[in-house]
C-alpha positions as semicolon CSV with decimal commas, in nm:
position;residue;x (nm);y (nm);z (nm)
1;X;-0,001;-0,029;2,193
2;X;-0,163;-0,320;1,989
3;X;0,052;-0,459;1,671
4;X;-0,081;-0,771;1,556
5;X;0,041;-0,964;1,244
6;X;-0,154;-1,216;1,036
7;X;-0,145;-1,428;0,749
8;X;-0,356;-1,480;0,516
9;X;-0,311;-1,827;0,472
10;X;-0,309;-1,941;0,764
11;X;-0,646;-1,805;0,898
12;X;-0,832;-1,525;0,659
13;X;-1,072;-1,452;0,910
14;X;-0,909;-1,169;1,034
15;X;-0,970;-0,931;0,720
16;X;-1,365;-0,989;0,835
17;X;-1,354;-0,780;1,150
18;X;-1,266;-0,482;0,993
19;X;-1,368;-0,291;0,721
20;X;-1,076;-0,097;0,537
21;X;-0,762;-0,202;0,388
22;X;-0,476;0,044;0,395
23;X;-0,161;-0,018;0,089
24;X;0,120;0,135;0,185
25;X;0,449;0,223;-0,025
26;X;0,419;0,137;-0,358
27;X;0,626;0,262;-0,689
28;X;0,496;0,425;-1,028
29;X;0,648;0,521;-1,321
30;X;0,817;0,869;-1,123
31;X;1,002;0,639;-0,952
32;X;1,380;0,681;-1,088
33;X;1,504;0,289;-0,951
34;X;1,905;0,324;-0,930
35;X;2,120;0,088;-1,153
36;X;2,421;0,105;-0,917
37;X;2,303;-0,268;-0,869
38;X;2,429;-0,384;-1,178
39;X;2,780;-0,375;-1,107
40;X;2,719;-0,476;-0,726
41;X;2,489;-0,774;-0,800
42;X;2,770;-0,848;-1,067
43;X;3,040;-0,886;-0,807
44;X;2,816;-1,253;-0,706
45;X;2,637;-1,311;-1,033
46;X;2,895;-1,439;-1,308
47;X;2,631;-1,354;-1,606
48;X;2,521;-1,056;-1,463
49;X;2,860;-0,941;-1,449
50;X;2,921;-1,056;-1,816
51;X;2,644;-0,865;-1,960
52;X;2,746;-0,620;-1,774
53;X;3,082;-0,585;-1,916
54;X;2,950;-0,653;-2,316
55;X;2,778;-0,332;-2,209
56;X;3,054;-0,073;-2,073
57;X;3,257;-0,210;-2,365
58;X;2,944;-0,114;-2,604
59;X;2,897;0,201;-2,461
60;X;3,273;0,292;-2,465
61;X;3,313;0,211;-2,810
62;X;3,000;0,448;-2,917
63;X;3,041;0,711;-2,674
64;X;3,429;0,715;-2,595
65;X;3,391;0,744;-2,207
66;X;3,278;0,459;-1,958
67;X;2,938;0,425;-1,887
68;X;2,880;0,516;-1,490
69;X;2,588;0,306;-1,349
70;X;2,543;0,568;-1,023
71;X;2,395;0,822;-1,306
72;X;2,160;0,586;-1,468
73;X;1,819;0,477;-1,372
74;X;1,517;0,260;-1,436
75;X;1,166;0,331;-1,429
76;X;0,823;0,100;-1,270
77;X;0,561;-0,028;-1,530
78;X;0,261;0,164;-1,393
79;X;0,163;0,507;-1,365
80;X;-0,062;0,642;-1,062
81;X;-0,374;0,550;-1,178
82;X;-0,269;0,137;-1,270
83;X;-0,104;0,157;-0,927
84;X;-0,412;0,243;-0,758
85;X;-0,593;0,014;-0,955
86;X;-0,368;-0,307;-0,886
87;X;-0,302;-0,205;-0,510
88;X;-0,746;-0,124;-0,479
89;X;-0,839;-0,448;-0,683
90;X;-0,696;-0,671;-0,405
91;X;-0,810;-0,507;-0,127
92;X;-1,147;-0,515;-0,293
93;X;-1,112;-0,888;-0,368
94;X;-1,083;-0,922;0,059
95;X;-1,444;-0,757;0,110
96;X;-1,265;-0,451;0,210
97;X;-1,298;-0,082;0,157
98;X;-0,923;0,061;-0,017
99;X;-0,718;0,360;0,110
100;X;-0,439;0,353;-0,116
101;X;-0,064;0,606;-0,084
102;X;0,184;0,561;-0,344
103;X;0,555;0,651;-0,284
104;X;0,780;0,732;-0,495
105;X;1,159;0,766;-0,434
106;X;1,195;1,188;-0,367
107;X;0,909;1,234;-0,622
108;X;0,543;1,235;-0,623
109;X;0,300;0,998;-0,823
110;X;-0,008;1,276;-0,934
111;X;-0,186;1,032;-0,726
112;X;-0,573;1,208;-0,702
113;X;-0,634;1,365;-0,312
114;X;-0,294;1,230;-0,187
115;X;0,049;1,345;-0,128
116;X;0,310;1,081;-0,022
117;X;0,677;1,031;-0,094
118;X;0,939;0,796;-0,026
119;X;1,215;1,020;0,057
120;X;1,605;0,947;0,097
121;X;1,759;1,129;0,400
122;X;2,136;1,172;0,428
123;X;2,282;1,060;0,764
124;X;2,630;0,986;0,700
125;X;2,762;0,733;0,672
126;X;2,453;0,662;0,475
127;X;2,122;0,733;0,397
128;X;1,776;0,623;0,524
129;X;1,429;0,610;0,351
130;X;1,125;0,775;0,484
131;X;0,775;0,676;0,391
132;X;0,617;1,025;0,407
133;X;0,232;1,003;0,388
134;X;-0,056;1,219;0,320
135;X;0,105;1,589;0,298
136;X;-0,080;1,847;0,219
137;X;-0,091;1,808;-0,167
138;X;-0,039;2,231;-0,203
139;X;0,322;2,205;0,029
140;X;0,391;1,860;-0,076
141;X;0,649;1,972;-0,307
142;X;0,878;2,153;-0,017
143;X;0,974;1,842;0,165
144;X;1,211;1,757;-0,148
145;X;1,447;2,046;-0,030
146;X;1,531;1,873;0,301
147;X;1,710;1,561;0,216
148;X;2,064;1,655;0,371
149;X;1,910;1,806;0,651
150;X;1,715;1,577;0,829
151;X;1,703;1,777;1,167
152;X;1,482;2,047;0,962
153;X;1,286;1,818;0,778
154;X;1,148;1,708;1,104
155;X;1,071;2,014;1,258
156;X;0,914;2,096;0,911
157;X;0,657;1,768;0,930
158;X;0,614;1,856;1,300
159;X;0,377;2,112;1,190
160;X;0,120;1,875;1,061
161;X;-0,067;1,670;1,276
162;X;-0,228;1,426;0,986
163;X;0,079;1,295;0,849
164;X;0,250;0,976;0,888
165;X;0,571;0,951;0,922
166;X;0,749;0,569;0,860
167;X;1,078;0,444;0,851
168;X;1,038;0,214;0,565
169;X;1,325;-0,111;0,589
170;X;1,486;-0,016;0,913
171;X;1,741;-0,265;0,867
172;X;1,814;-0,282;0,465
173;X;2,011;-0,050;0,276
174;X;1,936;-0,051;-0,107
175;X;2,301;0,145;-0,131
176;X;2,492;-0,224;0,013
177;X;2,617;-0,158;0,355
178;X;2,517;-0,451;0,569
179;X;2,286;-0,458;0,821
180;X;2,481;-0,404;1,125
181;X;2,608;-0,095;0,932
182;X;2,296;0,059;0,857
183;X;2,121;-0,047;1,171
184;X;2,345;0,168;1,346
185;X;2,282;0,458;1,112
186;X;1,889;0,346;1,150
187;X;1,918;0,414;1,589
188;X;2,130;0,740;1,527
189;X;1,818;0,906;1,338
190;X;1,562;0,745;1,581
191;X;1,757;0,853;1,857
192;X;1,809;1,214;1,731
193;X;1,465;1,225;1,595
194;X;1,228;0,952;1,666
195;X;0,991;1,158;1,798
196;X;0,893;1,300;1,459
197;X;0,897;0,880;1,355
198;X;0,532;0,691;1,409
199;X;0,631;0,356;1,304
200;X;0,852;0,107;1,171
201;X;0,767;-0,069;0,841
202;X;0,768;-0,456;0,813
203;X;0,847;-0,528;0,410
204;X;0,663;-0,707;0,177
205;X;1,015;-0,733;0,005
206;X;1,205;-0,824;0,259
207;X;1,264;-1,175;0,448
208;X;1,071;-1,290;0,704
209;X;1,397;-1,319;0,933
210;X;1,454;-0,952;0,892
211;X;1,112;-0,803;0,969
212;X;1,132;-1,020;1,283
213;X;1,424;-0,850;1,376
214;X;1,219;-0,504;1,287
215;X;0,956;-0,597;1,524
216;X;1,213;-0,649;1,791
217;X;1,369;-0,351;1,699
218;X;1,004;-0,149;1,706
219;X;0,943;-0,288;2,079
220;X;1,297;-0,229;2,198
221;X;1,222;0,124;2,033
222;X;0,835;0,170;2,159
223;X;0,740;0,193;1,807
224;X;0,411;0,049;1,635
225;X;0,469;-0,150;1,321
226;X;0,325;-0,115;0,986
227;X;0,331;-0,266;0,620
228;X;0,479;-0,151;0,362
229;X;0,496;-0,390;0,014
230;X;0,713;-0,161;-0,175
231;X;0,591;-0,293;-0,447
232;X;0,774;-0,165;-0,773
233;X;0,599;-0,412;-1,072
234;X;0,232;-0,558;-1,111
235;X;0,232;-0,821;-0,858
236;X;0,027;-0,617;-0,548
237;X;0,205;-0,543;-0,214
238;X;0,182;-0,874;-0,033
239;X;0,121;-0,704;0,267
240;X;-0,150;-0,389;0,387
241;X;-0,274;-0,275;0,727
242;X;-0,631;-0,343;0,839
243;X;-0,808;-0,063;1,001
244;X;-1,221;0,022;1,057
245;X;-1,067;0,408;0,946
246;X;-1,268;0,577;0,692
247;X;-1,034;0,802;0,581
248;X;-0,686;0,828;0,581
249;X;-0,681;1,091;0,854
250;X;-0,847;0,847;1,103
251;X;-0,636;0,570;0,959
252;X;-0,303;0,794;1,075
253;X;-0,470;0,905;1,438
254;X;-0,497;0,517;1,504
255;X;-0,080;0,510;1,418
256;X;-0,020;0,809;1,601
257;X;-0,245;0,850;1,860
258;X;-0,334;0,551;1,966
259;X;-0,084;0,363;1,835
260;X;-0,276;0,066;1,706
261;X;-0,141;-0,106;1,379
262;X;-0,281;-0,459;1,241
263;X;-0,094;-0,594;0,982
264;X;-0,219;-0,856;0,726
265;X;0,006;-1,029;0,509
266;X;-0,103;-1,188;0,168
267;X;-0,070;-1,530;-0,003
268;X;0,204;-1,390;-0,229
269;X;0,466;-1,362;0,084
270;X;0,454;-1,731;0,111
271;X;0,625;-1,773;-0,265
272;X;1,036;-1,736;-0,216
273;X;1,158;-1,362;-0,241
274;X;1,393;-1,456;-0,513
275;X;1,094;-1,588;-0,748
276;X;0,915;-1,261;-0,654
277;X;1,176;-1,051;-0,773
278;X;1,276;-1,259;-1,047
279;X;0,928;-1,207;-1,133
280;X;0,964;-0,790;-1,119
281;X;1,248;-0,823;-1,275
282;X;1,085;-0,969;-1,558
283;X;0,808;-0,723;-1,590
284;X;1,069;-0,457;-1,642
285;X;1,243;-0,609;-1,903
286;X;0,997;-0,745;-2,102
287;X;0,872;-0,511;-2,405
288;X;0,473;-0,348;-2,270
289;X;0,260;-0,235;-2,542
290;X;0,040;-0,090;-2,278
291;X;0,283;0,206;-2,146
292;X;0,110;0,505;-1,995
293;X;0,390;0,718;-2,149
294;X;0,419;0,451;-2,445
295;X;0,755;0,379;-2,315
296;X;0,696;0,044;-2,491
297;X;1,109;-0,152;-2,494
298;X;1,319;-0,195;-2,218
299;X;1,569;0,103;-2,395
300;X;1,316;0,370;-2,326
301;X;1,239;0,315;-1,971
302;X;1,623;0,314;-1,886
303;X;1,781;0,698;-1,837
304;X;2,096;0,774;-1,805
305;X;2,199;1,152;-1,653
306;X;2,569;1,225;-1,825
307;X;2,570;1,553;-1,668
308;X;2,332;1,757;-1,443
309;X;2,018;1,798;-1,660
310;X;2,136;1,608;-1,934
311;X;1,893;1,300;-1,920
312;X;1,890;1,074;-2,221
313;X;1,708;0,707;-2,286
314;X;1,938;0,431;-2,342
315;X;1,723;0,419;-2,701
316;X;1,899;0,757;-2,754
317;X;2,243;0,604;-2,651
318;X;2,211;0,342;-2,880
319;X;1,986;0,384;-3,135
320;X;2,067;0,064;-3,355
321;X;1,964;-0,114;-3,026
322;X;2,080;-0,169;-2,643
323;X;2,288;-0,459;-2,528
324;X;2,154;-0,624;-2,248
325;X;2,242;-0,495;-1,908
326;X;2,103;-0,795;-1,754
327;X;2,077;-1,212;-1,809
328;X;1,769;-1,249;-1,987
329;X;1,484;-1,423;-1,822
330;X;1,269;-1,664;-1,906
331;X;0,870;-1,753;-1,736
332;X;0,976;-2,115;-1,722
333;X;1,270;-2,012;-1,502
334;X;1,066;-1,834;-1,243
């Protein structure tokens, strides 16, 4: 098993002796990004937790019932194609050839010749998320129907031998529970079904500290690493795999087979994760005249889900214009 990791910055040569770059989990516009963060980031954030009551009391006072943030959602900037063409453009820009799988959280992108998914799995006392590559694009669809069942969904990817199968943030649970809590969650499923699991993802939005302990974890666990940049704005993953594959079928019997993984990560790592996100954070609230959908303001890329089925923009909500959820942000602050 050979898992190196580089850095860019520190010696690019790397990139040179091989000839394909691989992006790995990466968000579109299908993406439905929770806002149960609001409230949670609130608990730390004084003006977060502010805006976030001006808000509820908003909402209350047009709608007469409190606004629940576990039923709302936000959406990523860029559809499948501008994904493809951010996450290709800086492969390119390394000399190499792009292989590119976006993954969406339990959805799929329309990405052209690929199937992938980001898919939540239920393992109480929490959940886990799967990077699910390269499905057969005609069956892709019936992996959605085994979220609480985890034991069927991997006797149902069992069955193909070209796709990839990644626990994406071992050790980081978008829901809140601390590590030590969803570690443990994290060894129950690769205990039960690690078999069915080819790597473990190092993230290009996580800490450095924490994908150490992932590659600890992976050689405790005889797993190969991979990235993953889970990237969710414009900024490009800041980290991709480096492979001589052609195709992404060779590119997964090198993870699976042979279990060789090298891992390259980019000059935008290096700049602190909370001027990154800051960053992302910015992208999605700022008004984009460019939409795909023409989901131009802020108000109609936020949806809110009342009841099962019911799904509503917060521009619907409030049609004489949303208070902010979140403390504005400024360039010069990030």
């Amino acid at each position: 098993m050979s898992n190196p990791v580089h850095f860019h910055w520190k010696d690019p040569s790397p990139a040179g002796r091989f000839r394909t770059g691989v992006s790995l989990h990466s968000h579109t516009l299908h993406s439905r990004e929770s806002l149960d963060f609001v409230p949670r980031m609130g608990r730390h954030v004084p003006p977060m937790r502010w805006q976030a009551g001006r808000f509820q009391t908003r909402f209350q006072r047009v709608h007469g019932h409190p606004f629940i943030f576990e039923k709302g959602w936000w959406t990523p900037p860029l559809d499948a194609a501008g994904a493809c063409a951010v996450e290709s453009g800086q492969i390119a820009k390394l000399g190499l050839r792009p292989l590119v799988s976006l993954t969406d959280h339990d959805a799929f992108a329309g990405q052209a010749g690929m199937a992938s998914v980001e898919l939540t799995v239920q393992l109480a006392p929490g959940s886990l998320h799967l990077g699910i590559h390269n499905l057969p694009p005609q069956r892709a669809n019936e992996v959605l129907a085994y979220r609480a069942q985890p034991a069927v969904l991997m006797e149902w990817l069992s069955q193909f031998p070209h796709v990839l199968v990644v626990l994406n943030h071992p050790l980081w649970d978008e829901g809140g529970s601390d590590e030590a809590t969803h570690r443990g969650v994290a060894e129950r499923f690769l205990a039960q079904y690690g078999s069915g699991v080819h790597s473990l993802e190092l993230n290009g939005m996580r800490p450095w500290r924490e994908n150490q302990r992932v590659m600890e974890m992976a050689q405790t666990w005889g797993f190969p690493t991979i990235s993953g940049g889970d990237r969710h704005g414009f900024e490009p993953n800041a980290n991709i795999n480096l492979t001589n594959a052609e195709t992404f079928d060779e590119f997964v019997d090198e993870i699976r087979r042979w279990r060789m993984s090298s891992v390259l990560f980019l000059a935008q790592y290096r700049i602190p994760l909370q001027v990154r996100v800051a960053r992302d954070v910015l992208a999605v609230l700022r008004d984009q005249p460019h939409h795909p959908l023409g989901w131009r303001r802020l108000e109609d890329r936020v949806f809110y889900e009342p009841q099962p089925g019911v799904v509503r923009s917060i521009a619907e909500l409030f049609p004489e214009g949303m208070p902010r959820l979140v403390p504005a942000i400024s360039e010069t602050s990030v």
